[in-house]
N, C-alpha and C positions, 0 to 999 in steps of 0.2 A: 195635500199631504196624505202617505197612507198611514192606517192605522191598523197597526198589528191586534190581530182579534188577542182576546184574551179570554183564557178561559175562567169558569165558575168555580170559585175556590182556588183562583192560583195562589192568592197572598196567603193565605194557609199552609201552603206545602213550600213557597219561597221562607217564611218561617218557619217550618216545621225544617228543613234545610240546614238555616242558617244556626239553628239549632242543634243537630247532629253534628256539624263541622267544628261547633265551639266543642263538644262534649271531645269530640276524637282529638283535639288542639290541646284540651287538661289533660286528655288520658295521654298522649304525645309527649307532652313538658313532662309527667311521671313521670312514663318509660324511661324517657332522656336521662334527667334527675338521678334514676335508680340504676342506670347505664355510667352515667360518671362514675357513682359510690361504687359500683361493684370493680369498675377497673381501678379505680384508686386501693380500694382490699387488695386486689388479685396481685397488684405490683408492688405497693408500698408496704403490706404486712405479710399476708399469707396466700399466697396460691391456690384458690378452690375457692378461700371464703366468700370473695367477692359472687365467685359463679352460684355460692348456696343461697347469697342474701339476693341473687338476681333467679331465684326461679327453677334453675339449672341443675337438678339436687345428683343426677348422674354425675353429671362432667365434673360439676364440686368436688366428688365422693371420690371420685379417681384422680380429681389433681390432689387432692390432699393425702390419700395414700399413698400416691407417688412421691411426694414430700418427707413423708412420713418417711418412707422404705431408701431414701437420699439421706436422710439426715441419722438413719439407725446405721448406716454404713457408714457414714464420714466417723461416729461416734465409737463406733468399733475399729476405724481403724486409727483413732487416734487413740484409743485405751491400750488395745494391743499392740501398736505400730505395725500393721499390717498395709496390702495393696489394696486392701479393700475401699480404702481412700480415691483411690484414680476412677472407681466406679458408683460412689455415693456423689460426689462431685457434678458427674454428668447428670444423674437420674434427677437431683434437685435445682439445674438447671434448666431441665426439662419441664420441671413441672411449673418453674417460674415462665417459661417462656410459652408455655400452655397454657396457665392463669391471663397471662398479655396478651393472646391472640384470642381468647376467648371475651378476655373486655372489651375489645378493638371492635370485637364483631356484635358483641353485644352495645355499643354504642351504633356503630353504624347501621343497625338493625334497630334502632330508634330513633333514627333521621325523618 
């Protein structure tokens, strides 16, 4: 039978290994974790939130001012009965549908 030489100090660095793969494994289940909660915000409450509590504080800042700048239109045109409605509609749309592909990608980016 052959016998695979082995080097001096393998069992050291095969734990020192096995070690780094657990740590990256808890830091993995985080991510993931934090990747659920922020697409659960992004879709179910507010669009941006999700992407601030995930890290993201640009893309946040811009989906929520886009929300913001949606929903001051729809409010103006239902105070004034204006068109301004056909265009706050789309924008907060957008930014709902920007909050969703940002959680999507931010799960999948912690597979």
């Amino acid at each position: 039978m052959a016998r695979k030489k082995v080097r001096k100090g393998a069992s050291k660095s095969v734990a020192r290994n096995a070690k780094a793969n657990a740590v990256r494994t808890s830091a993995k289940g985080k991510s993931f974790g934090l990747a659920i909660v922020a697409l659960i915000l992004n879709v179910l409450f507010i669009p941006g939130l999700g992407t601030l509590v995930a890290g993201k504080s640009k893309t946040g800042a811009w989906q929520l001012v886009l929300l913001v700048i949606g929903i001051i239109f729809v409010s103006v045109a239902y105070v004034y009965e204006t068109t301004v409605f056909y265009l706050g509609v789309p924008i907060a749309i957008a930014a709902w549908i920007w909050g969703l592909v940002t959680g999507i990608s931010l799960l999948q980016g912690a597979e």
